[in-house]
C-alpha positions, 0 to 999 in steps of 0.5 A: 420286463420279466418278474420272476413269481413269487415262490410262495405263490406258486406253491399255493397254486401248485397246492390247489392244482396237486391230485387227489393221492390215495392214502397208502395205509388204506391201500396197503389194508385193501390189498391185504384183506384181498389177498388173504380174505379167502382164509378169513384168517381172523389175526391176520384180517383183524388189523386190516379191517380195522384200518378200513373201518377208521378211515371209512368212520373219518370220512377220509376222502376217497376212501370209499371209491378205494374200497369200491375198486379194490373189490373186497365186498365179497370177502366181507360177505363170506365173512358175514356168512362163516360166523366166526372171530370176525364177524362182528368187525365185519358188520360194523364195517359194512354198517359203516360202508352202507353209509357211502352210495357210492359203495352200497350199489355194489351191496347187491351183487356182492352178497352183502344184502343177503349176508346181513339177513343170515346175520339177523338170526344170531343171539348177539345183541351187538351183532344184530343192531350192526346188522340191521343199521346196515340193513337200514342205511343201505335200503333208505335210498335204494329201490332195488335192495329194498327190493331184494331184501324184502323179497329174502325175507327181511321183515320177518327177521326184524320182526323176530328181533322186536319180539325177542328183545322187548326191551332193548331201545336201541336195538328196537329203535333201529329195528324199525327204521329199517322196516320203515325204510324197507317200506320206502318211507326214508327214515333219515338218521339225521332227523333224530326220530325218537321212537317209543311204545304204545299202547295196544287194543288187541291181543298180539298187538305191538305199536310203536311210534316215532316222532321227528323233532319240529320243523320250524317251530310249527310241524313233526312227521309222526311214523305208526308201526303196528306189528300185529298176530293174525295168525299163529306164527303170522303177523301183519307189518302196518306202516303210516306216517302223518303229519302233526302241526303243533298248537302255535301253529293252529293259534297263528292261523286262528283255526284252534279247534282243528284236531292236532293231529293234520294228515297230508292230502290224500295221495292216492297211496298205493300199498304193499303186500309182502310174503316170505315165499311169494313176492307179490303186490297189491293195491289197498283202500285209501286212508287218511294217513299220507302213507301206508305199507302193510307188509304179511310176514311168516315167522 
């Protein structure tokens, strides 16, 4: 004997079953900004820009692929570059989109990479802590723009804005995060590293370092960022990161005369030797520490 369905069931079923559809708010901004970028017309631009930004910060689903195919990656690059009413907005999107994997792959053929380093020269605080979050997120993961980053100068410029802004902690903290990932020793913001200054033992010396909260109770990564003058106009970039157990770690183990600070094994670290006009590599002695980059800048 035939049932007939129940009708509740099936449009719970048909719910599960029905695809994915793009948000039409979000495609209607993607096409406008596509078709008027070339102007870069900052009234019309603005709104649009904004309705990307919202849904990419939401985590609207698929949002990030529609951005992807709708090919306006260019077009925030050209803005980045004519320095203007929009760029502001622009950095805060891209620093948003570099988030997104799926979206930073195309970062690099797109002009963005380069486009955030001619960003980093401004005086605008705001500007470059956008600029560089975006530098951050989209080289903490990525091989290949770390690679082109560094090879067009990033350090240098993160460098710059260290020494420029002294006392500014949040454009300071993402400052060296960025070089940390630039380096390829992954800073994940998720792990809520707390940087702070140190004390130096040489003229011309800046040290910083940043401490990830414990792991368990028992053990914290500690990154050591050395920024030191070796020349006029010349500094050295030294990167290492340790690992430190706490002392109810070395009670629990019965060991309390070990010294806190506990380096992994040696790895056989290979280091890094980055120059603003020629890119080059080079292998360093070994060190205590798990690893090491050392990056020659020209400022």
């Amino acid at each position: 004997m035939y049932t007939c369905p129940s009708p509740h069931r099936d449009k719970r079923r048909s719910s599960r079953l029905q695809p994915y559809t793009p948000d039409d708010n979000l495609n209607n901004a993607l096409g406008a900004i596509r078709v008027l970028g070339l102007e870069l017309i900052a009234d019309e631009l603005k709104p649009h820009l904004n309705t990307v930004l919202t849904n990419i910060k939401e985590r609207k689903k698929g949002a990030a692929e529609q951005v992807v195919i709708s090919g306006i990656l260019p077009i925030l690059a050209q803005s980045l570059r004519n320095t203007g009413p929009l760029t502001l907005l622009t950095a805060k999107l891209v620093a948003e989109l570099a988030k997104e994997s799926v979206v930073c792959k195309g970062f690099g053929d797109a002009g963005l990479a380069t486009a955030l380093l001619s960003v980093l020269t401004s005086p605008d605080q705001e500007l470059l802590l956008h600029a560089a979050r975006a530098i951050s997120r989209m080289s903490y993961d990525s091989s290949k723009l770390q690679d082109l980053l560094l090879r067009r100068g990033a350090v240098p410029r993160l460098v710059a804005i260290l020494l420029r802004f002294p006392d500014k902690e949040a454009l300071e903290e993402v400052c060296l995060q960025a070089l940390c990932n630039l380096s390829g020793m992954g800073v994940a913001e998720e792990a809520g590293m707390v940087w702070e200054r140190g004390a130096s033992v040489r003229p011309g010396e800046s040290v910083f370092h940043g401490v990830s909260p414990h792991t368990c109770g028992f053990a914290s990564s500690v990154t050591l960022v050395c920024v030191s003058q070796w020349a006029p106009g010349q500094y050295a970039v030294n990167i290492e990161v340790f690992q430190r157990c706490s002392s109810s770690f070395w009670s629990l183990h019965g060991n309390k005369r070990t010294a806190r600070w506990f380096p992994f094994s040696r790895l056989g670290s290979c280091s890094n030797l980055y120059k603003v006009i020629k890119f080059s590599t080079r292998s360093v002695p070994r060190t205590k520490s798990l690893k090491t980059r050392v990056f020659h800048t020209f400022l």
